[in-house]
C-alpha positions as CSV (number, residue, x, y, z in Angstrom):
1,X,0.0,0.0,0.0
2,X,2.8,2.4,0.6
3,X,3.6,2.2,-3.0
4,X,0.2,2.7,-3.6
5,X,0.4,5.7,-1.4
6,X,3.7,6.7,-3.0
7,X,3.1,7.3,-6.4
8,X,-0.4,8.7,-5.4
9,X,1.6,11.5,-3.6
10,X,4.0,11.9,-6.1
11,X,1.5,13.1,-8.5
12,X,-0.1,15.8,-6.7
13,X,3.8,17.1,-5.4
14,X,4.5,17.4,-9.0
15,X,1.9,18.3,-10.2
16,X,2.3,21.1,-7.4
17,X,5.5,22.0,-8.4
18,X,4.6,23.1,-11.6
19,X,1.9,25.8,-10.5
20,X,3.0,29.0,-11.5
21,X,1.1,32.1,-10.3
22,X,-2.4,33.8,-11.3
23,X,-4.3,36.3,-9.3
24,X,-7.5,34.7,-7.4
25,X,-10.8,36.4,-6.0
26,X,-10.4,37.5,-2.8
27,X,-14.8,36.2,-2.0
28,X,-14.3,32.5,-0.2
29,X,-16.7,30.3,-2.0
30,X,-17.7,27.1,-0.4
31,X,-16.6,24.1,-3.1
32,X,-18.4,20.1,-3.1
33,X,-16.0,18.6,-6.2
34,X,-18.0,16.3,-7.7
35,X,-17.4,12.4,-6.4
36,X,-14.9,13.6,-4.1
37,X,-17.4,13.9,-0.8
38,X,-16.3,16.9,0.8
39,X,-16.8,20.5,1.1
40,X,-14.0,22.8,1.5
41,X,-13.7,27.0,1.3
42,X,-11.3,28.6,-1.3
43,X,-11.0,32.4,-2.3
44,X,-12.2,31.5,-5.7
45,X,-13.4,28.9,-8.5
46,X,-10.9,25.5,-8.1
47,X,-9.8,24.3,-12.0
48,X,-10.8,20.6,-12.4
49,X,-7.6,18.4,-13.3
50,X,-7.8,15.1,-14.8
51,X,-4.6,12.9,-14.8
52,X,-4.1,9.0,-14.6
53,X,-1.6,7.9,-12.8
54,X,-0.4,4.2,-12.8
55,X,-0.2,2.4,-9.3
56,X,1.7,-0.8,-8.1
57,X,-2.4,-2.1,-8.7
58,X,-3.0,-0.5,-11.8
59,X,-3.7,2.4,-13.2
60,X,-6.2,5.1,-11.1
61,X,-7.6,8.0,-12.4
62,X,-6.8,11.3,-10.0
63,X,-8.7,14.8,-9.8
64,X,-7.5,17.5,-8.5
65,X,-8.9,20.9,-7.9
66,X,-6.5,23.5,-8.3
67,X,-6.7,27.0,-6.9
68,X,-3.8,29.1,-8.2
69,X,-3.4,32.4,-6.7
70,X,-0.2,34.9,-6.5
71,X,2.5,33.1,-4.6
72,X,0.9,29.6,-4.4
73,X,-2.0,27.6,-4.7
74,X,-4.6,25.3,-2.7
75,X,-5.3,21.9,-3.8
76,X,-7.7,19.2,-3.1
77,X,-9.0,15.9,-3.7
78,X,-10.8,12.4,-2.5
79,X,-9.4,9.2,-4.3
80,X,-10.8,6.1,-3.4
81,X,-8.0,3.3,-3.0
82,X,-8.7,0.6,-5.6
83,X,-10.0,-2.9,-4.0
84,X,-7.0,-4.6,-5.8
85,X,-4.3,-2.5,-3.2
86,X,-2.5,-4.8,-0.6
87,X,-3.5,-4.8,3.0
88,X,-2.4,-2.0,5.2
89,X,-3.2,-0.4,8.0
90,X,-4.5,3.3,8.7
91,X,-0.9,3.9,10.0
92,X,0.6,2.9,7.3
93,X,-1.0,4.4,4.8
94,X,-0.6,7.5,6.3
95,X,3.1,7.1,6.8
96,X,3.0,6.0,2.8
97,X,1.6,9.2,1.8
98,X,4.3,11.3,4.2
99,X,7.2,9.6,2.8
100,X,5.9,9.9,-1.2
101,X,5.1,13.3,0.2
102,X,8.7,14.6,0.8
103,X,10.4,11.9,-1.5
104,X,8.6,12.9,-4.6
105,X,8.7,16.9,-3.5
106,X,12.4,16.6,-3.4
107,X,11.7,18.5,-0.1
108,X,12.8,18.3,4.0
109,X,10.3,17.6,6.2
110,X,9.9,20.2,8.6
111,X,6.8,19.1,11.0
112,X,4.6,16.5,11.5
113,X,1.8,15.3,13.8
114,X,-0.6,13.5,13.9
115,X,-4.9,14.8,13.6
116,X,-8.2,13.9,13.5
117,X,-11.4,14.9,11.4
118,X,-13.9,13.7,13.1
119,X,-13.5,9.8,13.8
120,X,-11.1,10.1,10.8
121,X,-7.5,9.9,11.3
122,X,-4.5,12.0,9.2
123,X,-1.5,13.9,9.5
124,X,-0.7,17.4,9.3
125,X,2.7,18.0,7.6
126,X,5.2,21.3,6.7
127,X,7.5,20.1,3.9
128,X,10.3,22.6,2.4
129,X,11.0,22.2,-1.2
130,X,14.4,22.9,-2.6
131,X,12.6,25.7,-5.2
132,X,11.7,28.2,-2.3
133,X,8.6,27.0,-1.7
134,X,6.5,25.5,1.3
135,X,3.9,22.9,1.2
136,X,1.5,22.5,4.5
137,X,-0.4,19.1,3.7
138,X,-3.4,17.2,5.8
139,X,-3.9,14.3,4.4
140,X,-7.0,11.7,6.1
141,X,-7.6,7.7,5.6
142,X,-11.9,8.4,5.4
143,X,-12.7,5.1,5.2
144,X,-11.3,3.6,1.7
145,X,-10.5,7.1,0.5
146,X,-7.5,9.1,0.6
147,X,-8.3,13.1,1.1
148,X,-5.7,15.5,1.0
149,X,-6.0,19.2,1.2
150,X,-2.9,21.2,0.4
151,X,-1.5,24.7,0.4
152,X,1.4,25.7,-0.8
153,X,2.8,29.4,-0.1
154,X,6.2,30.9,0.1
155,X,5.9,31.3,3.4
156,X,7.2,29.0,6.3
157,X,4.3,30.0,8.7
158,X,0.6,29.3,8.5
159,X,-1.0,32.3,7.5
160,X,-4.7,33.2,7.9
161,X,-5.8,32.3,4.6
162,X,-3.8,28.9,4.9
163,X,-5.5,28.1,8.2
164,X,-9.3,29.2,7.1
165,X,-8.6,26.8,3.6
166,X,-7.1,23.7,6.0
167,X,-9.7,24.2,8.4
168,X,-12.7,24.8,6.1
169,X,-12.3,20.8,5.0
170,X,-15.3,18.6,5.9
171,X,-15.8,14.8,5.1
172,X,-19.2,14.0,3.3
173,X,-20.7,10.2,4.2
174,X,-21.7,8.9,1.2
């Protein structure tokens, strides 16, 4: 599962790492991305990405809504691990998606701990990349999906708008 987990990461860190910057709205809209059971608050309209993404159990298809803004962007998504994946618990999977995490960002992790949503555990984490850049990550096992929300900034410390978009996450029951 960790190789699962792995690539998984890996695509939304380089994916990340590509953003360049455009200006966004400064209204916070309340988004519900289709299929991916959650709510979340952005200051803007989120693009829609489609990628697929081969796995150690096939290939999975990944979306991911994008918010570019100057300096950064805010990222989110829900992917449901495929029934195929090997056996692994929560823990694991979580300490899969770390390790792709900085791996794959060619970054240093700076912090870690460990958080709940509800009944639903996760990790908060503070990665530095090599290109300047800082990426603050929760990522949450929510049953048999994988939700990550992610801001990226040039600054090492949570700012208010990182902390309202984090926070704003909420896990919809299908």
């Amino acid at each position: 599962m960790a190789r699962f987990l792995g690539v998984r990461v890996s695509l939304l860190f380089l994916t990340l790492s590509a953003i360049g910057s455009s200006v966004g709205a400064d209204e916070w809209k309340l988004i519900a991305p289709e299929g991916a059971d959650l709510t979340c608050e952005m200051p803007g309209t989120p693009k829609a990405s489609n990628q697929k993404v081969d796995t150690a159990v096939g290939p999975i298809e990944v979306i991911l809504h994008v918010l570019e803004f100057e300096g950064g962007a805010f990222l989110v998504n829900s992917t449901t691990i495929p029934p195929n994946a090997p056996a692994a618990t929560i823990e694991e999977r979580l300490n899969g998606a770390r390790d792709g995490a900085v791996k794959n960002s060619q970054g240093k992790l700076l912090e870690e701990k460990k958080i709940k949503l509800g009944v639903n555990q996760g990790r908060e984490m503070l990665i530095e990349q090599g290109s300047g850049l800082f990426v603050r990550a929760r990522v949450y096992m929510a049953g048999k999906r994988l939700v990550q929300v992610v801001a990226v900034t040039k600054s090492k410390e949570a700012t208010p708008d990182v902390t309202r978009f984090l926070d704003s996450l909420k896990l919809v029951k299908k």
